[in-house]
N, C-alpha and C positions, 0 to 999 in steps of 0.2 A: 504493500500500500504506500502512495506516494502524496504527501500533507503539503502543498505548497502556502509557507506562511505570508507570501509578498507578493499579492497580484492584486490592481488596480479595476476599479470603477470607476466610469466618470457617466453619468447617466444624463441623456440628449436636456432633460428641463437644467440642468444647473448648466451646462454648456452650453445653452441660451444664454443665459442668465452671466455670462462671462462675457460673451460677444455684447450683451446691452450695455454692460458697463466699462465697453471697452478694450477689455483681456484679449490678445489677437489667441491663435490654435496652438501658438506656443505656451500656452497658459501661464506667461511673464516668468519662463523659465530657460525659454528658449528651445522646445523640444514639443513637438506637436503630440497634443492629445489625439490618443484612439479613443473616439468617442463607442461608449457601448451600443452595442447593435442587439445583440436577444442571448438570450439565454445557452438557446440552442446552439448554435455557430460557436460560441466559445466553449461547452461543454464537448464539440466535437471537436477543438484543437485543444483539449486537454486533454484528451482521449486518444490522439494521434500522440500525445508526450507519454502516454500512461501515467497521466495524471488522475488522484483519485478525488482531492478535495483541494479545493484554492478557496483560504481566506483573501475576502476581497475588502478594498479601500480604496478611497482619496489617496491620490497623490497631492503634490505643490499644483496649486496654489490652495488646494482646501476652500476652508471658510472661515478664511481669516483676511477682512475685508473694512476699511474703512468703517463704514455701514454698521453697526451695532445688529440694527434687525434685520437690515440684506442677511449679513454672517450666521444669525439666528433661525431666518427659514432658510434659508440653504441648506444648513446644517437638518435640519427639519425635514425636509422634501429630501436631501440624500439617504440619509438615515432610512426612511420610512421604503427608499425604491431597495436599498442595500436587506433590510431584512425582507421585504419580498420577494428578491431573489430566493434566496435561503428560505422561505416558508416553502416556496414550490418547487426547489430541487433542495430538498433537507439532507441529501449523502450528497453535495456535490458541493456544496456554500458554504461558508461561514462567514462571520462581517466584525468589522470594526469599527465602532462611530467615529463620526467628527463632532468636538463641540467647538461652538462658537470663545476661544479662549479671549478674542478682547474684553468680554465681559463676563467676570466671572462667575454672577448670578443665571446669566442664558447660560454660561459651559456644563453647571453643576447641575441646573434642570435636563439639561436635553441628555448631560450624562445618564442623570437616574433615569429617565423616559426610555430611550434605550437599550439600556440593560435591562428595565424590567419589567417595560410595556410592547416595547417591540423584537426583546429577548435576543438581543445581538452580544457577541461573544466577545470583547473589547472596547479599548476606544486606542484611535491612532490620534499619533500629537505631531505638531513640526518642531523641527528645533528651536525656531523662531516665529513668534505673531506678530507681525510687520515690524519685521526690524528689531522684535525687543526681543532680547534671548529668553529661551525658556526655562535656564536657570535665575531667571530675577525673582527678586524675593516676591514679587506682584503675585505670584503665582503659584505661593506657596499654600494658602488654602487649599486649593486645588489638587495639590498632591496629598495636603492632608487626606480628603476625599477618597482618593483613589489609593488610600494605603487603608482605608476601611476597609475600602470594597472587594481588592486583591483580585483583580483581572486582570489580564494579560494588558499590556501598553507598546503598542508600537512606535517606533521615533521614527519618521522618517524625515531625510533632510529637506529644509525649505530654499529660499532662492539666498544665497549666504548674504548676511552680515557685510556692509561694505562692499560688495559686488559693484555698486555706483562708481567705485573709483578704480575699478578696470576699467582697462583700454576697451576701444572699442577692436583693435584687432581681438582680443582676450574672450568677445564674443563671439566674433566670427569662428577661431579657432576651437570653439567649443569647450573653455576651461573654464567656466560656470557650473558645468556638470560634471565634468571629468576631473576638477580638482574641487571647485568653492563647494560641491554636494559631501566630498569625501572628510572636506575640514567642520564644513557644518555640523555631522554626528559627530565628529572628534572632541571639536571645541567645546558642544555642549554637555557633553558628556562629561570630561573633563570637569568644566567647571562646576557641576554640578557634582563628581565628587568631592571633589577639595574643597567647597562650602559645605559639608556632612550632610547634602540632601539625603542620599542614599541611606547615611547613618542612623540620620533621624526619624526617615520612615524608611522601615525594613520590611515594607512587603511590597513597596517597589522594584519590579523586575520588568525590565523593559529588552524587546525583542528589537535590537539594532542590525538596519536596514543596510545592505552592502557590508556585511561582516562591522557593520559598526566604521566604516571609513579608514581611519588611517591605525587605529586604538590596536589592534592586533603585533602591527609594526611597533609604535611608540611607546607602548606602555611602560617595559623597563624603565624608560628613559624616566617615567612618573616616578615610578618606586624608588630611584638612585636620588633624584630631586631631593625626595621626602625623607630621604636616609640622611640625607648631606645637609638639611636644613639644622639651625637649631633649635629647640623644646619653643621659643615666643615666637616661632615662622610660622606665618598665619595659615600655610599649607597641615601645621601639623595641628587643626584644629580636629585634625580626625584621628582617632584610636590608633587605625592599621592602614595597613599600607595602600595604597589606591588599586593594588589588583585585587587586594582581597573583596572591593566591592564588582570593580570588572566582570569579575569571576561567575559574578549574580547573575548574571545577563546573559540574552541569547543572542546570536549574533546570526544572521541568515547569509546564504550563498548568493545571491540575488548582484550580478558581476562580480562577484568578490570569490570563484570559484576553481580559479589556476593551481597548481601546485604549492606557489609559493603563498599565495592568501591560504588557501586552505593549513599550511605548515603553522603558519605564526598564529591562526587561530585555534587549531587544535593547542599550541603551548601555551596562549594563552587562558581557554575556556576547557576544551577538552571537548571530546566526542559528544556528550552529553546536553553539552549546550549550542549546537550546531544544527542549524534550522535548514531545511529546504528552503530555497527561497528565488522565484526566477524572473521578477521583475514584468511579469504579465499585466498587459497585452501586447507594452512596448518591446519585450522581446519575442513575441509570436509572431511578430511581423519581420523575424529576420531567425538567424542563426540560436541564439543565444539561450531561450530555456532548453533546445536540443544538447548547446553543447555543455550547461549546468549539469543534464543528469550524466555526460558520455564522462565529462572528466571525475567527477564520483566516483562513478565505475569504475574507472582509470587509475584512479590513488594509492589502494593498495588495502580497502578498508575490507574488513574481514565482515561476512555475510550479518551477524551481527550490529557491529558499526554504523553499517550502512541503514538496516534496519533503523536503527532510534535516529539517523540523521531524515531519513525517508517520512517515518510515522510517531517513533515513540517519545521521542523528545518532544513533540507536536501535544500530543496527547496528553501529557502532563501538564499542556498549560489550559488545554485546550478535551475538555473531559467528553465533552459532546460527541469528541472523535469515537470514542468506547465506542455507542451506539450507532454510529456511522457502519462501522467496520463489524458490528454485528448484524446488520442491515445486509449488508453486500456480502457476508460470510451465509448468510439465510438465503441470499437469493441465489447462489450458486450451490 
């Protein structure tokens, strides 16, 4: 069985609703929306992957929007198309909200609405809601919230932090996504250990998008800092060492899937915390959720391994799978 933690929805009323206010198909990220088309059509090219189930989401730009209440029914009308999906193919969906985080009181309603009126399995966050990172204190309620509730939390990176002051060759060549995406989870993650978010709510576990960006490679580099600091260096306002919170987290294949990402994330998470993950639809439209599952295979992971990277790891965050996979064991 094969759990795809990281494939996208963008559903035709909120991509309206982007082109009114302006957003051209790049979705002010620079990389054209696949806008969703049915049900059907993507179940058959998850089928052609031997895919068994794709939690779907928002990508960038979300709904996080000027607009207070644009961000709040957007968030609303995604939501409500994402678990209808999943209502009518319940072994092939799962979902993860958006909330509207410029305002904390819509993000905390449309959270709870979500999870326990229209029964969706997460909620996905950016690193950034316009500009202000997602470690500011502003938004620390918020994770209060979500350390009650203990759901799964997706980070996926948004359009980075200072991008305005790249060049404009810097877009053309496309290093908004191919670098500002990979520092965007880094940075935030980052700073959101060394200020003890993680510390202070411990049932924060969030499943980072592209192996988490750069965090796989740098981390040592965090832990030597923090060794090398002394006892009043504000870094060490935390206990232990910044992998021991790293460690908490799951980190998906989703481009981050070569030899050498897969190496530095296995030392630094381990088998156990290693997601499927294949950046769907924008990689079904090319090479790249094929070549996810070929280099897997490729690696050297023992029939096991591969299993809890494929299904079991999924499954622990994600309990709904149980019944999924007892569904599809009953119908064969």
């Amino acid at each position: 069985m094969k759990v795809d933690v990281h494939a996208h929805c963008y559903p035709k009323p909120y991509m309206e609703t982007l082109r009114k206010i302006g957003i051209d198909e790049g979705g002010g990220v620079g990389i054209k929306i696949p806008e969703w088309t049915s049900s059907e059509e993507h179940i058959a090219k998850m089928d052609a992957l031997d895919i068994d189930v794709q939690v779907l989401s928002l990508s960038a730009p979300n709904v996080y929007f000027r607009d207070a209440e644009l961000s709040r029914d957007l968030a609303q009308t995604t939501n409500e198309f994402l678990s209808e999906i999943c209502r009518k193919n319940p072994d092939r969906f799962l979902s993860f909200a958006s909330v509207p985080l410029n305002n904390l009181n819509h993000a905390v309603d449309e959270l709870h609405r979500a999870i326990n009126d229209l029964d969706m399995d997460g909620v996905v966050l950016g690193t950034n809601i316009n500009q202000r990172s997602l470690s500011d204190d502003q938004f620390l309620p918020f994770f209060e919230e979500l350390n009650k509730m203990k759901i799964p939390i997706a980070l996926h990176p948004m359009r980075a932090i200072g991008e305005n002051l790249m060049s404009a060759e810097d877009a053309k060549l496309n290093i908004p996504s191919n670098v500002g995406f990979l520092f965007e989870t880094t940075r935030t993650i980052a700073q959101m250990t060394f200020k003890g978010i993680f510390e202070n709510y411990k049932n924060l576990t969030f499943i980072l998008s592209h192996a988490g960006g750069a965090i796989p490679f740098v981390y040592p580099r965090w832990d030597i800092t923090y060794l090398a600091r002394p006892e009043a260096h504000p870094v060490k306002n935390i206990p232990h060492l910044p992998s021991h919170y790293l460690k908490r987290h799951y980190y998906d294949t989703a481009l981050a899937y070569y030899p050498s990402s897969l190496r530095c994330t296995l030392d630094l998470a381990g088998v156990d915390h290693i997601l499927l993950g294949t950046d769907a639809p924008y990689s079904m439209i090319d090479y790249r959720a094929k070549d996810t599952i070929e280099k897997i295979e490729q690696y050297g992971f023992s029939k096991e391994e591969k299993e809890k990277i494929y299904s079991q790891n999924a499954t622990r965050l994600f309990p709904r799978i149980r019944s999924v996979r007892k569904n599809r064991r009953a119908k064969h």
